[in-house]
C-alpha positions as CSV (number, residue, x, y, z in Angstrom):
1,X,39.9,121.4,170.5
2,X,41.8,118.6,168.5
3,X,40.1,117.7,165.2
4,X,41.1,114.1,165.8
5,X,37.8,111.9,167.9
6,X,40.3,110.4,169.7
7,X,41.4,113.1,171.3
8,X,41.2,113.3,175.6
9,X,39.3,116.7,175.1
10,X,36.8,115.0,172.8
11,X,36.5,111.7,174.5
12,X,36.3,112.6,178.1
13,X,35.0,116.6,177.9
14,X,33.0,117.1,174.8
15,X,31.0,113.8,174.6
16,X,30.0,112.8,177.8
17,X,29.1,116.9,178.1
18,X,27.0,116.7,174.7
19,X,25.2,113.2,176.0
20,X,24.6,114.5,179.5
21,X,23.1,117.5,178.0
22,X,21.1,115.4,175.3
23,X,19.4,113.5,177.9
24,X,18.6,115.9,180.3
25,X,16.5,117.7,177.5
26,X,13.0,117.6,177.0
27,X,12.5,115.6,173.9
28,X,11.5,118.6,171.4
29,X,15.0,120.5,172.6
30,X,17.2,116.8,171.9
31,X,17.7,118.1,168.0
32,X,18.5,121.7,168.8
33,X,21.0,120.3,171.4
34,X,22.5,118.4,168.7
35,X,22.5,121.3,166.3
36,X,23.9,123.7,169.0
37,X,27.0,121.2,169.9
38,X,27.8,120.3,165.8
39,X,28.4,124.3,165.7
40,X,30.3,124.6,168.4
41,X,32.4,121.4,167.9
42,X,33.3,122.9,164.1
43,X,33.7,126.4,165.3
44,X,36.3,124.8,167.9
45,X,38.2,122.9,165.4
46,X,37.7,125.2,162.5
47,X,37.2,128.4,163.8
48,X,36.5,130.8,161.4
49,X,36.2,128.2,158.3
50,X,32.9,127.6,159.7
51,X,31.4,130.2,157.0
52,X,31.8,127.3,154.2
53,X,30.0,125.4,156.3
54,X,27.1,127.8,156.5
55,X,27.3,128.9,153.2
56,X,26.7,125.7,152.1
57,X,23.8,124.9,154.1
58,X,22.1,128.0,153.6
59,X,22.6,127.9,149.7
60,X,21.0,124.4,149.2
61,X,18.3,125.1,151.9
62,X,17.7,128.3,149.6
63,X,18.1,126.4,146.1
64,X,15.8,122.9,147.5
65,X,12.8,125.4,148.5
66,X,13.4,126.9,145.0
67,X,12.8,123.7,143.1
68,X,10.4,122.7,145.4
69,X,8.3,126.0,144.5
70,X,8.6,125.3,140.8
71,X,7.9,121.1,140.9
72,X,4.2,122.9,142.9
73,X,4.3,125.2,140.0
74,X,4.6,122.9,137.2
75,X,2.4,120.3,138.6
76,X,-0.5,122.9,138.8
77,X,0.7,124.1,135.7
78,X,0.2,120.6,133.9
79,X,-2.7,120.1,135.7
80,X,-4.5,123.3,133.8
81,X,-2.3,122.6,130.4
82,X,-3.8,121.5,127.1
83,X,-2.3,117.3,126.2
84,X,-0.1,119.2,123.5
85,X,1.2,122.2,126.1
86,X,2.5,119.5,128.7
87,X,5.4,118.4,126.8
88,X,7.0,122.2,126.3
89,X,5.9,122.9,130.3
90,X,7.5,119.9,131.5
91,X,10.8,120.9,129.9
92,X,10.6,124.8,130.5
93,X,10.5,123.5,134.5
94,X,13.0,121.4,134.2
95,X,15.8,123.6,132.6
96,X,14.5,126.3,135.1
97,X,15.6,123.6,137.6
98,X,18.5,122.3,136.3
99,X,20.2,126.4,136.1
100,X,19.5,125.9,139.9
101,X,21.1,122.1,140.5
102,X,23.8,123.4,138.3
103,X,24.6,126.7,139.8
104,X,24.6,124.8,143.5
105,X,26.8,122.1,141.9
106,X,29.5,124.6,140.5
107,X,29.2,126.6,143.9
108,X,30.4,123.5,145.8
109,X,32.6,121.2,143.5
110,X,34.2,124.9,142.4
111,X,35.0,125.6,145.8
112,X,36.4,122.2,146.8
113,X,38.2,122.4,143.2
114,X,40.1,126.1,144.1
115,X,41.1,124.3,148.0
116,X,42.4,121.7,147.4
117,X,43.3,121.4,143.5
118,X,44.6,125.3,142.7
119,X,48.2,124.8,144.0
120,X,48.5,121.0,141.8
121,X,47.1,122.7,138.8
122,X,48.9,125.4,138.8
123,X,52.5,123.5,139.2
124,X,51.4,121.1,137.0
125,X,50.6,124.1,134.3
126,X,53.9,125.6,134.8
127,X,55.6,122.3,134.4
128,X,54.0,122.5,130.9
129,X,55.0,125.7,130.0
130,X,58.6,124.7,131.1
131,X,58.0,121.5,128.8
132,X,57.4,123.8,125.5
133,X,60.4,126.5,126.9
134,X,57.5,129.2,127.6
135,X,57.8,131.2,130.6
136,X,56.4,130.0,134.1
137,X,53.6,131.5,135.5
138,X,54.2,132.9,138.9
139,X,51.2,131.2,140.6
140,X,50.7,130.7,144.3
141,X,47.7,129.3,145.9
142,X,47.8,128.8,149.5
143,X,44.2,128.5,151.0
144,X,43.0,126.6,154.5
145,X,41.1,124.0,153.6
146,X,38.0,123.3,156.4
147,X,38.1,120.1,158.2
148,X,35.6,117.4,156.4
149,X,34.7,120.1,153.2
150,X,34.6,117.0,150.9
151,X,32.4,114.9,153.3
152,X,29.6,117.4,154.0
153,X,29.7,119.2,150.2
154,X,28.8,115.7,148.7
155,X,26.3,115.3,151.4
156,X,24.4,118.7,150.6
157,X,24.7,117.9,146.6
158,X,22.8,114.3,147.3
159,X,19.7,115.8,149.3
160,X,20.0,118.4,146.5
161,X,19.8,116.1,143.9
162,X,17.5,114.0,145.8
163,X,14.9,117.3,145.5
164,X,15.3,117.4,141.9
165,X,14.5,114.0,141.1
166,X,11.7,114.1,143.4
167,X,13.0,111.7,145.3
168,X,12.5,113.8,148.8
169,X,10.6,116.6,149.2
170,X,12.5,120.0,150.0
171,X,12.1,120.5,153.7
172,X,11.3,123.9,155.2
173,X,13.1,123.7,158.1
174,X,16.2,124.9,158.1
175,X,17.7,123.6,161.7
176,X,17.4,120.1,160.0
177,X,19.2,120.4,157.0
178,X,22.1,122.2,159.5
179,X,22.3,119.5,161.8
180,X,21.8,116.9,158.9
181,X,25.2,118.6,157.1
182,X,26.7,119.3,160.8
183,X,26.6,116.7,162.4
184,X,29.1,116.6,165.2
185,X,30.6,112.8,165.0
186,X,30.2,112.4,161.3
187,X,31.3,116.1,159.9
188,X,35.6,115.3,160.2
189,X,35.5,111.5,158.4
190,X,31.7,110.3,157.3
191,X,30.0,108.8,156.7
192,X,28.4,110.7,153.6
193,X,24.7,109.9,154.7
194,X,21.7,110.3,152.6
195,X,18.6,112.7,153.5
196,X,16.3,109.3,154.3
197,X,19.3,107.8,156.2
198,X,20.1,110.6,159.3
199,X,18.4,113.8,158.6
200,X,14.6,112.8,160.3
201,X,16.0,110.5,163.3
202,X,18.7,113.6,164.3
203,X,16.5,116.0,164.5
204,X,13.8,113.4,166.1
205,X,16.2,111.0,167.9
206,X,14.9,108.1,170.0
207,X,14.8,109.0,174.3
208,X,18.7,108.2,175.6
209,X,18.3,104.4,177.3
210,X,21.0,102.5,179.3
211,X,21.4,99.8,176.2
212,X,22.1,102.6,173.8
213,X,24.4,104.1,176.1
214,X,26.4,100.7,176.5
215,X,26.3,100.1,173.0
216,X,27.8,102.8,172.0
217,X,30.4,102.9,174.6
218,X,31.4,99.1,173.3
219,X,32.1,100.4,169.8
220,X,34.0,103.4,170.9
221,X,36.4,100.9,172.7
222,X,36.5,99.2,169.8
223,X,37.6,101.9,167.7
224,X,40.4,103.2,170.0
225,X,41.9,100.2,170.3
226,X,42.1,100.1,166.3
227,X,43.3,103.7,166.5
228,X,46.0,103.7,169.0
229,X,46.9,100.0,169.5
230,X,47.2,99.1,165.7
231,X,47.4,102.1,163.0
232,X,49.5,104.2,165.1
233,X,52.3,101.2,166.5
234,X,52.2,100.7,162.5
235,X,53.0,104.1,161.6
236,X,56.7,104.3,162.4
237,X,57.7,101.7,160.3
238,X,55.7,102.7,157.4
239,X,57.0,106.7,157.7
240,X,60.5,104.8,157.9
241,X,60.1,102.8,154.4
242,X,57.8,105.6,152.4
243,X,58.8,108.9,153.4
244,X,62.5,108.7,154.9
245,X,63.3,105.1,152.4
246,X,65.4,103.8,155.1
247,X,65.5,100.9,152.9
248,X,65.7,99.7,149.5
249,X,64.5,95.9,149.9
250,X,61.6,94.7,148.2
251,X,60.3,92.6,151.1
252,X,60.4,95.1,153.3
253,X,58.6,97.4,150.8
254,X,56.0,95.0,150.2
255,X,55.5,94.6,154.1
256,X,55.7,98.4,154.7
257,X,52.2,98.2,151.9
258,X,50.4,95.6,153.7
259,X,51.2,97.1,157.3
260,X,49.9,101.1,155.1
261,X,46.9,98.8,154.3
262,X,46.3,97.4,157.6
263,X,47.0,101.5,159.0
264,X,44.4,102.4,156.8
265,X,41.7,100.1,157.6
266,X,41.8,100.0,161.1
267,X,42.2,103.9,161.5
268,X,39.5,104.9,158.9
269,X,36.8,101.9,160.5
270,X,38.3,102.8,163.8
271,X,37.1,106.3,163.6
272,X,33.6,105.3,161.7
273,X,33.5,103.2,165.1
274,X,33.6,106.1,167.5
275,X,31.2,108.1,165.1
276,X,28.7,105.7,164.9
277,X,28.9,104.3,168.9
278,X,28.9,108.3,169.6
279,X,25.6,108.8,167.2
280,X,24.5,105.5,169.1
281,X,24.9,107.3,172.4
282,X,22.9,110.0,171.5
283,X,19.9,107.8,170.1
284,X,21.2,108.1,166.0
285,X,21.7,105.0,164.3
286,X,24.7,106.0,161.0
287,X,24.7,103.9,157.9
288,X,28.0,101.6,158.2
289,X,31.0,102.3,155.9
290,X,32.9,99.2,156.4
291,X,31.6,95.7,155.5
292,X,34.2,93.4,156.1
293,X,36.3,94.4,153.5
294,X,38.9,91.7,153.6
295,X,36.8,89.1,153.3
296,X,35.9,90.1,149.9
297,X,36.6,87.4,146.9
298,X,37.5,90.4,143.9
299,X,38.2,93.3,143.8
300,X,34.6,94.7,142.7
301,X,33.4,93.1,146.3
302,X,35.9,94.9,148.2
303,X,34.9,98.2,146.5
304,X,31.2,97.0,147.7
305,X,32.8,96.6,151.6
306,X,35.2,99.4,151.9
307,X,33.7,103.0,152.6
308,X,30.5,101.8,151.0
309,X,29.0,105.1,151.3
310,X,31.4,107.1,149.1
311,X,30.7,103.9,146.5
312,X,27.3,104.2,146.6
313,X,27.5,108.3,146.2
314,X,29.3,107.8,142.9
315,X,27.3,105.2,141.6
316,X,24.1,106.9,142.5
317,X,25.2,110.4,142.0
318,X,27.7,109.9,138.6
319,X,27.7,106.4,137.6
320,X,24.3,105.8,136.4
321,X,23.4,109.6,135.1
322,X,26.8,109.1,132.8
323,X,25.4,105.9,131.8
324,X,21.7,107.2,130.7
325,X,22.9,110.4,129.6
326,X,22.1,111.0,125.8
327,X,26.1,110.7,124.5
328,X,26.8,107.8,126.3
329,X,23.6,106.2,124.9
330,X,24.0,107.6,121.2
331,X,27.7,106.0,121.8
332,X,26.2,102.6,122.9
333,X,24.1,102.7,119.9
334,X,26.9,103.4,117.5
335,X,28.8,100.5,118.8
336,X,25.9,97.9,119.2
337,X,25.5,98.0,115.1
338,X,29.4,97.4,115.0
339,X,30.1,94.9,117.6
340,X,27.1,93.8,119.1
341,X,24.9,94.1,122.3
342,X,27.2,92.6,125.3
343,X,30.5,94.8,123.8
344,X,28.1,97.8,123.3
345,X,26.8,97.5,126.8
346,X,30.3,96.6,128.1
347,X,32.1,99.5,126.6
348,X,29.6,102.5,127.2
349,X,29.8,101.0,131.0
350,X,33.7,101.1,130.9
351,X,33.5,104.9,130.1
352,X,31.3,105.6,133.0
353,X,33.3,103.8,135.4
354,X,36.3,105.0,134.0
355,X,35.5,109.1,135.1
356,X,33.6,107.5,138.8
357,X,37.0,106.3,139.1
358,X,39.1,109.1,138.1
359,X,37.1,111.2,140.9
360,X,37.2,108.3,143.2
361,X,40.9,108.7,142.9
362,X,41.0,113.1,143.2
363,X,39.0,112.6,145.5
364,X,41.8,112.1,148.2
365,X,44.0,114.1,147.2
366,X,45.6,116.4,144.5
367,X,48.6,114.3,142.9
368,X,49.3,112.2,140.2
369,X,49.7,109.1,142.1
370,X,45.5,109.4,143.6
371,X,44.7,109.4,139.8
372,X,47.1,106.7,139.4
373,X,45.4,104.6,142.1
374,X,42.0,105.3,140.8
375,X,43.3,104.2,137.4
376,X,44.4,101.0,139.5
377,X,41.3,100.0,140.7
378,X,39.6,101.1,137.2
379,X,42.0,98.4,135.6
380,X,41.5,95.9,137.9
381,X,37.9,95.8,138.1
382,X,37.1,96.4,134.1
383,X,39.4,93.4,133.7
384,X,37.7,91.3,136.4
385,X,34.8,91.7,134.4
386,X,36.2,90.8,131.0
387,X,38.2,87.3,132.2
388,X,35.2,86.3,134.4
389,X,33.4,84.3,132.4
390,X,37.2,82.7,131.2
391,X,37.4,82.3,134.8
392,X,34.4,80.3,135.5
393,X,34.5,78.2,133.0
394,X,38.5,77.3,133.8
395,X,37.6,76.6,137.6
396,X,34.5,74.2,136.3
397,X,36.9,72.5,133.4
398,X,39.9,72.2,136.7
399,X,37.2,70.9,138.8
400,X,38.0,73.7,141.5
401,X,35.4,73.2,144.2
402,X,34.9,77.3,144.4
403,X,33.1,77.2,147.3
404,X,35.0,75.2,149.3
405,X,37.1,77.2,152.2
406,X,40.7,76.8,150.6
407,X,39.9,78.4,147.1
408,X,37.8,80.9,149.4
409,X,40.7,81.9,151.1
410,X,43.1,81.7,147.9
411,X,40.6,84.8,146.5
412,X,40.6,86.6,150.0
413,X,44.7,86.9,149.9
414,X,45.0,87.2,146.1
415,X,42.3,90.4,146.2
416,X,44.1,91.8,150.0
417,X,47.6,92.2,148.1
418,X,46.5,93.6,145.2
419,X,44.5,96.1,147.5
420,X,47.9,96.5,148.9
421,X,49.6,97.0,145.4
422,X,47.2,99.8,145.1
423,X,47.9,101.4,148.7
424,X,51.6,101.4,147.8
425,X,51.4,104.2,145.1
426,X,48.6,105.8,147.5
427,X,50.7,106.3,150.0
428,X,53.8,107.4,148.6
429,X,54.5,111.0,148.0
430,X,53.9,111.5,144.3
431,X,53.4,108.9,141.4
432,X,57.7,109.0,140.8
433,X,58.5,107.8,144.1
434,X,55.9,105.3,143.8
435,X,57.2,103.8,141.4
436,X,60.5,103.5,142.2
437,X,59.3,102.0,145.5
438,X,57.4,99.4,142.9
439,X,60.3,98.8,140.8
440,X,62.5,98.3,144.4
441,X,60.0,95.5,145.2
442,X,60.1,93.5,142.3
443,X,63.8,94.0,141.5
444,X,65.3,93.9,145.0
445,X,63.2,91.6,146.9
446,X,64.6,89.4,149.6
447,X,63.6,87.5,152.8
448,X,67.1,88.1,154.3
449,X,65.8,91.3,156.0
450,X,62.5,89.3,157.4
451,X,64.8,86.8,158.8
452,X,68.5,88.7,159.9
453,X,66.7,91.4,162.4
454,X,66.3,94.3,159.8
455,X,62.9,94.3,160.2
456,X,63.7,94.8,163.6
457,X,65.2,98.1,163.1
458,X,62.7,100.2,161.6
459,X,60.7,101.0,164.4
460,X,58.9,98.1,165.2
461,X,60.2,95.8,167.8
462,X,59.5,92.1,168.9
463,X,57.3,93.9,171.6
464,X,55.4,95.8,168.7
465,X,55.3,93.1,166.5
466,X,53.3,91.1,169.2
467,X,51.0,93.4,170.6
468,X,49.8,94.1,166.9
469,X,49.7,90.7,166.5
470,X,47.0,90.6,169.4
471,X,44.9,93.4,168.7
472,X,44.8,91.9,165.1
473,X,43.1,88.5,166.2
474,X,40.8,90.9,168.6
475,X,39.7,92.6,165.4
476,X,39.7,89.1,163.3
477,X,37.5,87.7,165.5
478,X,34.8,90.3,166.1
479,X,34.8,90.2,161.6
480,X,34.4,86.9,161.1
481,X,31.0,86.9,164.2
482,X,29.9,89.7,162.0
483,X,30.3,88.1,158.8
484,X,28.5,85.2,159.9
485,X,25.7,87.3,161.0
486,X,26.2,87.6,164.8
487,X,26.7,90.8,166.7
488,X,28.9,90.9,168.9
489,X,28.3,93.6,171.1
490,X,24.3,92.2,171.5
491,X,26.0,89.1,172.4
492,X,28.1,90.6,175.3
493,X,25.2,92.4,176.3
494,X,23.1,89.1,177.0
495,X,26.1,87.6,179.5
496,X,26.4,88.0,183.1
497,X,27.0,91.6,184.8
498,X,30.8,90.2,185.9
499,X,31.4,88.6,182.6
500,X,30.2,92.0,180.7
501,X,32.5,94.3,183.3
502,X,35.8,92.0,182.7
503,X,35.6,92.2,179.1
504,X,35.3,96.3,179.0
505,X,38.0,96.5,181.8
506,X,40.1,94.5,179.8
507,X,39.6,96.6,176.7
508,X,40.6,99.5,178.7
509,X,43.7,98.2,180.4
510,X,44.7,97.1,176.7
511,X,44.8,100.2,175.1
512,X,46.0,102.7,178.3
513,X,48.6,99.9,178.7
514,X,49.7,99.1,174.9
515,X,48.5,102.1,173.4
516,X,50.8,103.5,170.8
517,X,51.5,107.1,172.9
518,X,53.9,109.1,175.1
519,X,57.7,108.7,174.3
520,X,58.8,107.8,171.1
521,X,55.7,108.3,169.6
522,X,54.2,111.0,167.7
523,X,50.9,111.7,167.7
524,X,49.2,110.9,164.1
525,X,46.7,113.1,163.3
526,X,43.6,111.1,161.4
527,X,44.6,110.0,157.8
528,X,40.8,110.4,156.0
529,X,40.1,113.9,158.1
530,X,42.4,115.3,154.9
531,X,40.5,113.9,153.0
């Protein structure tokens, strides 16, 4: 089977098999069903990589009933412990646990490290040597990477974590944590979901109902039409401009960025849309990854919007134990004598920030120009913070009316291309061709290509232009109900049977009709699945 959700075998064999199967079972059999399709669905698309899989599950089931039997231990421990024994217990357990955390940590971020990192580190080493005129190394790492490694490793180090901090207690049953790390929709692209979010309701999910059903049918639509209608029409031009530079012009490099942002968005939220309407189907509710994103004001909100549950993993999981870890607060010490409390505070925050966002940016990828876009993003959002108070005070001294629509919209567009800036080094192949692409932008930009029928050219015609065009204000429109509270799909639900049935045939006919397949188009496989 394809690894891609949008494939015909996944969509119209695999699914509606799963969900058939799901609701024909008795109600204690619903989460085994679950677990036995997740296995099969990555053994199909994986085959034999399914052993990191296990080997994950099994060593964090192991290592979360370890540290559960010593936080028993310890408590009984301190229960029996003299006042002055209870210090020296309480941090004998917690070493013993933190070998364990530690051990699981460097099993899974070393693995992911030697995947996907080896083969980068090892060129960029040898371009060292060949820097100081010392002999190359002759280093080759090929390995096969398993389909959504980084998405379910970060999920068994939060429920990990989660143990360790007594947050959760370490469950005993093994068939849950599998089908919470498994999962069939969510394993390829997220979302990362916590152990309070998923892991209870999956392996207890509510009885299959008609509304569910429908629900989740609605958002699945949704997502294709993203998929196939937008990000893939877009993806011709874009391969033209970034990877076979069939031009030079700066407006046409800016416009390959935006269309590379607008790919992005709709394919990533377009998939996150058949995972969730799929974990809808099959009586899951998946925390959202997408909020709106281009309705954000800064560039801080749109981090907020935009795969919120990666954010909220490195905030949780790295942010805020860099920030209370001893250095950093020894540091912040150091520097509140010299410079005071806001610079003190604003500083030892920077540093944190700074490493979230270096493994924000490694994250997707091996190459200098990820680490150049986390650096991006770093840059703009320290500075955000530093001129916002210069900010405020200039808008209140101009008499700016900043919430008013037009200086609304003015942030919207002035945060969605600089989110573009950003894309165009993330989607180039390596940091040098981005920026030459950067430098052809500002140095060579013209409208003459927008306006002579270059743009014409690049695998886009007036026919693409327009459908995209459409599907766009589709998309436009369901955000802006959304962002004003309203759902859409419960809406559509409440109106008459024929008005319900013309709106999903429509949908349908839409994408069979405009969707970006067949000749002259080759399939793209998912963008984040590499991820």
């Amino acid at each position: 089977m394809e690894a891609s959700l949008f494939s015909l075998p996944f969509l119209l064999l695999f699914l509606p098999a799963v969900v058939v199967l799901f609701a024909l079972a008795p109600a204690r059999w619903r989460g085994p069903v679950l677990l036995g399709a997740s296995y099969i669905f990555y053994w199909m698309i994986s085959g034999k990589l399914l052993v990191y899989l296990l080997v994950s599950t099994l060593s964090v089931h192991c290592a979360a009933l370890w540290l559960g039997l010593l936080q028993k231990r310890q408590k009984a421990r301190l229960q029996q412990a003299q006042r002055d024994e209870k210090k020296k217990l309480r941090v004998l357990f917690r070493h013993q646990q933190r070998r364990i955390v530690l051990a699981i940590a460097v099993l899974h971020i070393g693995t992911l490290a030697v995947l996907k990192y080896s083969s980068f580190l090892a060129g960029n080493l040898n371009s060292l040597l060949t820097l100081l005129h010392w002999p190359a190394l002759s280093l080759s790492f090929r390995f096969a990477v398993p389909l959504g490694i980084s998405f379910f490793s970060l999920q068994a180090l939060s429920y990990l974590l989660d143990v360790y901090h007594e947050k959760i207690p370490a469950d005993t049953h093994l068939g849950r944590l599998a089908l919470f790390l498994a999962f069939f929709p969510q394993i390829v692209e997220g979302p990362i979901c916590r152990w309070q979010q998923t892991a209870c309701q999956l392996w207890q999910p509510e009885a299959p109902s008609f509304q569910r059903l429908t629900l989740g049918i609605q958002r699945i639509l949704l997502g294709i039409m993203k998929k196939v209608v937008i990000a893939d029409r877009l993806n011709l031009f874009i391969q033209n401009l970034f990877d076979r530079q069939l031009s030079d012009n700066g407006a046409l490099i800016a416009l390959a960025a935006l269309f590379y942002t607008c790919q992005l968005y709709m394919e990533f939220s377009g998939s996150l849309d058949v995972v969730c309407g799929s974990a809808e189907m099959l009586g899951v509710t998946m925390p959202e990854n997408f909020r709106q994103p281009f309705f954000s004001r800064t560039i801080s909100e749109f981090w907020q919007r935009w795969h919120i549950t990666l954010g909220t993993w490195f905030k949780d999981y790295l942010f805020y134990p860099l920030s209370m870890s001893a250095p950093l607060k020894l540091l912040t010490r150091h520097f509140r004598r010299k410079w005071g409390t806001h610079a003190s505070s604003l500083l030892s925050g920077a540093m944190a920030l700074l490493v979230v966002w270096c493994c924000n940016g490694l994250w997707h990828g091996a190459g200098w120009h990820y680490l150049f876009f986390g650096l991006f993003h770093f840059t703009l959002i320290l500075g955000g913070s530093l001129i916002a108070p210069l900010g405020t005070r200039l808008t209140a001294t101009l008499k700016i009316p900043v919430d008013k629509l037009p200086w609304r919209l003015f942030q919207m567009i002035r945060t969605t291309l600089l989110v573009a800036l950003g894309e165009l080094f993330f989607r180039a192949n390596g940091l040098a061709l981005g920026l030459k692409l950067f430098t052809q932008m500002i140095g060579n930009f013209s409208l003459t290509p927008l306006l002579d029928g270059t743009v014409l050219t690049l695998g886009m015609d007036l026919h693409d232009f327009f459908i995209v065009a459409i599907a766009l204000w589709i998309v436009l429109v369901y955000s802006v109900m959304k962002e004003r509270g309203k759902d859409p799909r419960q809406l559509l639900t409440q109106r008459r049977i024929a008005v319900r049935w013309a709106v999903y045939y429509g949908l349908i006919l839409f994408i069979v009709i405009f969707g970006a397949y067949g000749s002259g188009y080759v399939p793209v496989d998912p963008i984040y699945a590499n991820f």
